[in-house]
N, C-alpha and C positions, 0 to 999 in steps of 0.2 A: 311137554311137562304138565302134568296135574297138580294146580297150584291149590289152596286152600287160606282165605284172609279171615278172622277173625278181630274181637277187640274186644274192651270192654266200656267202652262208651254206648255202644248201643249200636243197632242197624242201619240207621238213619244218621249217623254221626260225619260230620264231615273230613274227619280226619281219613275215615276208612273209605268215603270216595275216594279221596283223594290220592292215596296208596294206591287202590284198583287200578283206577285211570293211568297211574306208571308203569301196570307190572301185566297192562293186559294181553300185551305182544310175549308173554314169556309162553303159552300155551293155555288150556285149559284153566280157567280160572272161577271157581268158585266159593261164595263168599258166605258161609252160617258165622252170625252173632249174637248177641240178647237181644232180645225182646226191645230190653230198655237200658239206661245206665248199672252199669253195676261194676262206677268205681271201688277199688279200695276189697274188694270182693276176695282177694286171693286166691288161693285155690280148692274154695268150697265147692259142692256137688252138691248134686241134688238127689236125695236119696229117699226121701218120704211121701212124693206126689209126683205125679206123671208130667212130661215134661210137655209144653203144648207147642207142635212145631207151623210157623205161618210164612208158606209162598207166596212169595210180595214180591213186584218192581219199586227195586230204592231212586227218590226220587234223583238220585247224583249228586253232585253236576255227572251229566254223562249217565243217563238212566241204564240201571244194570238189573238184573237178577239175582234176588237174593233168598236167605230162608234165615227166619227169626224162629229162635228158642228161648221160651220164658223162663230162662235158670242162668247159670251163671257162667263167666269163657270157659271155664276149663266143662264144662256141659256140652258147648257147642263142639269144643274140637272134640271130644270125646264120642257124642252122638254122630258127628258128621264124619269122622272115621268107619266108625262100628255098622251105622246103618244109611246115612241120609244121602251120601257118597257114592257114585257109580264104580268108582275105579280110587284106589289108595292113593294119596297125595303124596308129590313127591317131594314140596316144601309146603308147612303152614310161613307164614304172615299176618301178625299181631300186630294191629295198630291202624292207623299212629295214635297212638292219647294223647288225650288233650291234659300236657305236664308231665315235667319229666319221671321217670323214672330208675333214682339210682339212690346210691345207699341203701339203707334197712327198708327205705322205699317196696325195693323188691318184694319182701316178704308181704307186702298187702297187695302187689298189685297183679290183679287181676290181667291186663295186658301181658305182664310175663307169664304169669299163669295159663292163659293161653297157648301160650308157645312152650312152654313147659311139658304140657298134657301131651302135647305132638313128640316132644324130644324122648316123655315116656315111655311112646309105641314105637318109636325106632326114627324117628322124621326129622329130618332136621329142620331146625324154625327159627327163624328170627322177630324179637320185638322193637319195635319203633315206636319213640315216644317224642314228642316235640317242648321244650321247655315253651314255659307258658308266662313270662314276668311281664306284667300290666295287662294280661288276659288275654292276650292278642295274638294268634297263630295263623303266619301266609303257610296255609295250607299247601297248595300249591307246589310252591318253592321246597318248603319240608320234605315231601313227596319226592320230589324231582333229587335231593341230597338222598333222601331214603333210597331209590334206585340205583344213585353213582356208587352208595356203599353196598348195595346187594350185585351189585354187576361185581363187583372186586370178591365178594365174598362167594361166588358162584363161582368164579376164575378161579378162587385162591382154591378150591375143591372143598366145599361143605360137606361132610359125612353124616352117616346116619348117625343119628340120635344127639347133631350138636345143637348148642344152646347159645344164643346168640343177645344179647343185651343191647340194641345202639339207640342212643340218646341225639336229638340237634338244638342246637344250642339257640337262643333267643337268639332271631336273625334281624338283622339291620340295614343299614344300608349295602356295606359291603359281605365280604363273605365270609364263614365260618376261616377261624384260625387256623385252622386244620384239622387233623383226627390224630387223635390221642388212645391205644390202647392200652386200659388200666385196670386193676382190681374195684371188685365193688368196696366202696367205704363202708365200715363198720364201726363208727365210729357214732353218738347218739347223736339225736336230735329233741330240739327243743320244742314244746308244744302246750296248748294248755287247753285245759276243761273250763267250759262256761255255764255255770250253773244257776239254774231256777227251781221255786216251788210251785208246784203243780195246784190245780184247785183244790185234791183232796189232802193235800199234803206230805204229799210225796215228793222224793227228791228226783230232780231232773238236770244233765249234764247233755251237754254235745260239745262235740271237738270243736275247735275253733280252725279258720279254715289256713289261718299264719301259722307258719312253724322254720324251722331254721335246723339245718344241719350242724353237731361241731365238727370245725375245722381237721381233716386228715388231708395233707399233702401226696400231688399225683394216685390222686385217685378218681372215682367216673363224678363225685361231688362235685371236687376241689378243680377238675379242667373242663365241666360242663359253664361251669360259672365263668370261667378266663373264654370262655367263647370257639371250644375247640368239640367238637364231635368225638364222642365218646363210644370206644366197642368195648364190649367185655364178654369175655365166654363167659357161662355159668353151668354147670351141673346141675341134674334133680340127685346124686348121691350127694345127701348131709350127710353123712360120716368123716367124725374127724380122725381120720387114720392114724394120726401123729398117737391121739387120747388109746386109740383104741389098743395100742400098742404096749402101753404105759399101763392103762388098766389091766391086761392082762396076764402082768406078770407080777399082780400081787399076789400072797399068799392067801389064793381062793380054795376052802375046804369044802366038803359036801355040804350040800343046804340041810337045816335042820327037818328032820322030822316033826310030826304032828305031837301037840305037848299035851 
């Protein structure tokens, strides 16, 4: 099997040794990520400057081979599909980030993003994200859950082009609750801007790094926090078929002509 790991923490990031190190007996396995961090990044490209690509031994644990690109995940899977790649991948692997990622989370994060860009080109890909409360992630142990849920989801027949969302829950003494398959919450969250004025006088904001989800019941939110591991497919079609349906059967006449 030609594997392909990605993230968006960066190269050097110890969540994505960590993933490596469990999935290195599946076949072939190789690893293109950024450069550098580039949380929160979603699924931006890099379209105005050339991308600079760097083969480097990452230091592990467990020294591996790797190749860094100075743009953003959904660049790496993209470039290392198209060109950087000997042979097409027959799974990408996203992650693990450092924090979870669920809810509208989704739409910024870059780790699904990732695994998104592979589900585009027909791949099937899964993201792994490790909840992060008091900052502190056994990598390790993450990795090792990360695995027992990709051994099931390799069993259960992963297809092309699926999209795979799994979350592990702040881990303790004992072990996760169990796994919970759920929709993503859509539900808001709370957040605030911290603002200063600058020397010339201009206004200046940055996110604050606290935020809070509201509350939607059985969803990847609401059973990540009860301590339960969380799977959710997701799609790259946004189309909401239900709307699309409903729009189209109002009374649309010809568009006007030039006035």
């Amino acid at each position: 099997m030609q594997v392909l790991l990605s993230n968006d923490d960066g190269v050097n990031a110890p969540g994505l040794a960590a993933l490596r190190a469990v999935v290195d007996d599946l076949g072939h396995v190789a690893v293109v990520a950024p450069e550098s961090p580039q949380s929160a990044a979603g699924h931006a490209i890099t379209v105005h400057q050339p991308l600079k690509v760097t083969r480097l031994d990452s230091p592990g644990p467990g020294e591996f081979k790797a190749i860094s690109v100075d743009g953003r995940p959904a660049d790496c899977v993209r470039l290392a599909i198209k060109i950087l790649l000997a042979e097409r991948p027959d799974l990408v692997l996203s992650g693990i980030n450092a924090g979870a990622n669920v809810g509208i989370n989704v739409f910024y994060s870059g780790t699904v993003a990732a695994a998104a860009e592979a589900a585009m080109c027909g791949i099937p890909a899964v993201a792994f994200s490790a909840a992060a409360e008091g900052g502190d992630i056994d990598y390790p142990r993450a990795a090792e859950l990360c695995r027992w849920v990709l051994d099931r989801l390799l069993g259960g027949g992963i297809k092309r082009g699926d999209l795979v969302n799994v979350n592990i829950p702040t881990l303790g003494d004992g072990r996760p609750r169990g796994v919970r398959f759920v929709p993503q919450s859509t539900a808001g969250m709370e957040d605030t801007y911290h603002g200063q004025r600058a020397a010339d006088g201009d206004e200046l904001y940055r996110l604050g790094d606290d935020y809070s989800f509201h509350h939607q019941a059985d969803s990847d939110v609401a059973c990540l926090a009860e301590g339960y591991i969380t799977i959710t497919p997701l799609h790259v079609d946004m189309t909401n078929h239900d709307r699309l349906l409903t729009l189209g059967r109002l009374p649309w006449s010809d568009p006007p002509g030039r006035t």
